[in-house]
C-alpha atoms as a printed R data frame, in Angstrom:
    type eleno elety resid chain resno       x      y       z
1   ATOM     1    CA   UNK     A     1 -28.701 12.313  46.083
2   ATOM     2    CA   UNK     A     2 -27.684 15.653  44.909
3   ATOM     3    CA   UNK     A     3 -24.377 16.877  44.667
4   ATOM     4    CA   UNK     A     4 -22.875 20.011  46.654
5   ATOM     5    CA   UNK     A     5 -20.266 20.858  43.783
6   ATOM     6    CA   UNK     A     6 -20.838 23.362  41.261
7   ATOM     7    CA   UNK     A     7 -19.332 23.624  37.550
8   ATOM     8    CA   UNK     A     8 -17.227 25.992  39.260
9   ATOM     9    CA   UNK     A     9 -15.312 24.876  42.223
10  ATOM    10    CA   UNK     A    10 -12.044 24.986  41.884
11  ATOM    11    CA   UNK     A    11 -10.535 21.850  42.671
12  ATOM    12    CA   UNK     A    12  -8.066 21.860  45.798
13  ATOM    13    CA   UNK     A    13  -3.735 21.381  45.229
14  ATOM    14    CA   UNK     A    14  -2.004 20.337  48.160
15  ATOM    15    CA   UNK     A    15   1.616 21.682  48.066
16  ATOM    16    CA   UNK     A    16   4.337 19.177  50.087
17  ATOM    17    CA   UNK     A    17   7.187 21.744  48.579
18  ATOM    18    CA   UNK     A    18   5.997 24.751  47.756
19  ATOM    19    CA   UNK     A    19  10.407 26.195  47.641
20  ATOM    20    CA   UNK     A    20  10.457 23.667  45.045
21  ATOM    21    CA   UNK     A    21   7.066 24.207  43.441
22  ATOM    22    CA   UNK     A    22   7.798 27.535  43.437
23  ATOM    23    CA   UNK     A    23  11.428 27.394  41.929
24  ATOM    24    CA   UNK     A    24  10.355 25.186  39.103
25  ATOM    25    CA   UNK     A    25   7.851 27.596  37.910
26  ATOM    26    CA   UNK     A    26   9.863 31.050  38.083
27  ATOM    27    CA   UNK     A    27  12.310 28.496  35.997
28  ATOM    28    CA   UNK     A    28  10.032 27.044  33.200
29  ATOM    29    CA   UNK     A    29   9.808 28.720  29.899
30  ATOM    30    CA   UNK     A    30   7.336 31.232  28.571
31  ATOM    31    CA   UNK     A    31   4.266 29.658  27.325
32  ATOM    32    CA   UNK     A    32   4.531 30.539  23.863
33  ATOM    33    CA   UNK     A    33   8.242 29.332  23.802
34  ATOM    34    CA   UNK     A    34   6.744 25.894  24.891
35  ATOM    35    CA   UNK     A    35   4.208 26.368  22.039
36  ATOM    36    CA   UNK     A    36   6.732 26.846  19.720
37  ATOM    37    CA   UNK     A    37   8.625 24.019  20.553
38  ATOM    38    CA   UNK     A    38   5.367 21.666  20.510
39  ATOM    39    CA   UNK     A    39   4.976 22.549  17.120
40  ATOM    40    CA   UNK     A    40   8.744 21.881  16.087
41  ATOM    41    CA   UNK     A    41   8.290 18.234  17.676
42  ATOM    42    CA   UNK     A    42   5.169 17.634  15.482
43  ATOM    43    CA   UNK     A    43   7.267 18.179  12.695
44  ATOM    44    CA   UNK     A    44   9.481 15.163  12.963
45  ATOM    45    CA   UNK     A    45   6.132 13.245  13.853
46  ATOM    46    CA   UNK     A    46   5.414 12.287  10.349
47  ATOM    47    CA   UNK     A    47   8.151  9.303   9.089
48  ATOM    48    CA   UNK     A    48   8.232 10.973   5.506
49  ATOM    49    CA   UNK     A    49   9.768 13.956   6.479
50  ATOM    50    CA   UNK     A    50  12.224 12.483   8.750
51  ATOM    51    CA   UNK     A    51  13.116 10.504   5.623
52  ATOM    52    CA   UNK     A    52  13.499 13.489   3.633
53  ATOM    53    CA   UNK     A    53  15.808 14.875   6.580
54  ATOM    54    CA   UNK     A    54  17.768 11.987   6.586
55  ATOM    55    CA   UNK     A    55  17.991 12.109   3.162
56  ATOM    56    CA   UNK     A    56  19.669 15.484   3.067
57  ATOM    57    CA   UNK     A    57  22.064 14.515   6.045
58  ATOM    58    CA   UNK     A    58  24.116 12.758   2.833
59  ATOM    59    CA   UNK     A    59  23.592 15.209   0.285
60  ATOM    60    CA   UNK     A    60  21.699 18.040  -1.151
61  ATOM    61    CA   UNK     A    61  19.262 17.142  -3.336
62  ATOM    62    CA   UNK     A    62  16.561 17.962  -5.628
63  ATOM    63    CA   UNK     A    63  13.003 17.073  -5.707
64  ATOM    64    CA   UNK     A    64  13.295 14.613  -8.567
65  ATOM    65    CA   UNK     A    65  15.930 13.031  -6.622
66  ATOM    66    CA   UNK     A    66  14.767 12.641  -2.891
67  ATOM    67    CA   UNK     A    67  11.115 11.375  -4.857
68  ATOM    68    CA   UNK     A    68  13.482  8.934  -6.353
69  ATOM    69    CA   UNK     A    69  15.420  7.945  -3.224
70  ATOM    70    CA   UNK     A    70  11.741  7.467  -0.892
71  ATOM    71    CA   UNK     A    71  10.308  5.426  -4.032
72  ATOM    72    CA   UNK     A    72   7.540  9.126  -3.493
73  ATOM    73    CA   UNK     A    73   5.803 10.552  -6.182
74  ATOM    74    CA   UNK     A    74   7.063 14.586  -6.428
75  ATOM    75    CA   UNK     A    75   4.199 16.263  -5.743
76  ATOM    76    CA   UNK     A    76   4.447 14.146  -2.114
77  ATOM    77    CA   UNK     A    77   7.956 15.026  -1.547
78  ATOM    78    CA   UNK     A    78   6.947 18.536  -2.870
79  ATOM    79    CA   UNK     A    79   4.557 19.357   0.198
80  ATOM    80    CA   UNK     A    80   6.531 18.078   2.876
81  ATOM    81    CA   UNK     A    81   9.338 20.156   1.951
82  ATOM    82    CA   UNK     A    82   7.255 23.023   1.533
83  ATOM    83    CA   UNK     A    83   6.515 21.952   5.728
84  ATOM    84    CA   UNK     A    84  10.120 21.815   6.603
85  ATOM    85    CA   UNK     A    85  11.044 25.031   4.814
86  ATOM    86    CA   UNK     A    86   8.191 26.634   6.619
87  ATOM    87    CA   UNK     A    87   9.802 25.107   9.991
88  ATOM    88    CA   UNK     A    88  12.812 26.093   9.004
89  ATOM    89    CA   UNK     A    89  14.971 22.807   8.766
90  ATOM    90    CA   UNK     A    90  15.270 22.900   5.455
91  ATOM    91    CA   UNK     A    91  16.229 25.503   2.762
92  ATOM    92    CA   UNK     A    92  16.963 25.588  -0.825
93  ATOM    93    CA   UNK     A    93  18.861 27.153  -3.544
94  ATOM    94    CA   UNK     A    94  18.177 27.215  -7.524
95  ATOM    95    CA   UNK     A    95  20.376 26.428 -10.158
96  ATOM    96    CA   UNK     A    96  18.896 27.230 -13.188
97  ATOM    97    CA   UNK     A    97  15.119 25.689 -13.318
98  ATOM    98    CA   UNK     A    98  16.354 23.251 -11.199
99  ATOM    99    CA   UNK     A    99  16.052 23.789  -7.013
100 ATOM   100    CA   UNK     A   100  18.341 22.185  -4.563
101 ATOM   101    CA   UNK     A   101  17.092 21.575  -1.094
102 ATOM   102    CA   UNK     A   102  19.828 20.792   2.240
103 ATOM   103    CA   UNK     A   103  19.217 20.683   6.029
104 ATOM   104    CA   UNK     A   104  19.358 24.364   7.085
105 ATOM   105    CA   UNK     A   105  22.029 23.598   9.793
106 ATOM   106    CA   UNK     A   106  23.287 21.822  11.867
107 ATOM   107    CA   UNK     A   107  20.728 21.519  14.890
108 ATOM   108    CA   UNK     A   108  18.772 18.932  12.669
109 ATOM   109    CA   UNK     A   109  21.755 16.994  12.880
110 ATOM   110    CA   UNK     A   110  21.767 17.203  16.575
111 ATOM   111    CA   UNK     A   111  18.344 16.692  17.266
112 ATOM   112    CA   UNK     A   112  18.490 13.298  15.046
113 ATOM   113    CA   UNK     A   113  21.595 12.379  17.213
114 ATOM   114    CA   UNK     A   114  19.701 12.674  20.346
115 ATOM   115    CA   UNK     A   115  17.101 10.922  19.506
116 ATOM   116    CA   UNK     A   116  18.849  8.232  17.812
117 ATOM   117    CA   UNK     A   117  20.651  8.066  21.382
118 ATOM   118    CA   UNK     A   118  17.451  7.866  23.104
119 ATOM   119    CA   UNK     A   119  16.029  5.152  21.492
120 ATOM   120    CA   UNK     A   120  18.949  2.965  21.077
121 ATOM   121    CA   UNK     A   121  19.131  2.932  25.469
């Protein structure tokens, strides 16, 4: 039996509501905004950086310390900051030799909230 469909047919949308279809999309954000935010969310996908986060919701801390607090080795803690400076939840100052890392605002904070809020429904 051989089949009349090529590779490249175009498969066939029926539209109930195309106002509404057609609303949504002039509404949804750019693609690249949407890639952007994909790439934020896969950010708090790894449990050692949320710990990290939630580490820094109590205080700023050094390396030493937040390796300390997670029971981590440094160089551990060490890369996944180096990922949440680069993401820009996370930024540092030095004193001396010694550098102190804190949540770089408060949107962290927020986002944690919601979440927190989401799961506890």
């Amino acid at each position: 039996m051989k089949d009349n469909k090529s590779n490249n047919d175009v498969c066939e949308i029926t539209v109930i509501h195309e106002d509404v279809v057609d609303k949504v999309k002039k509404l949804m954000p750019e693609e690249e905004k949407l890639y952007d935010l994909a790439e934020l969310f896969k950010i708090f996908g790894d449990t050692t950086r949320i710990k990290i986060l939630c580490a820094l919701f109590e205080s700023e801390m050094c390396v030493c310390d937040i390796a300390a607090t997670l029971g981590m080795n440094q160089s551990a803690v060490s890369h996944q900051l180096r990922i949440l400076k680069q993401s820009k939840l996370v930024k540092y100052r030095k004193e001396g030799k010694v550098v102190y890392y804190s949540l770089a605002d408060d949107h962290v904070i927020k986002i944690f909230d919601q979440g927190f809020s989401h799961i506890e429904e």
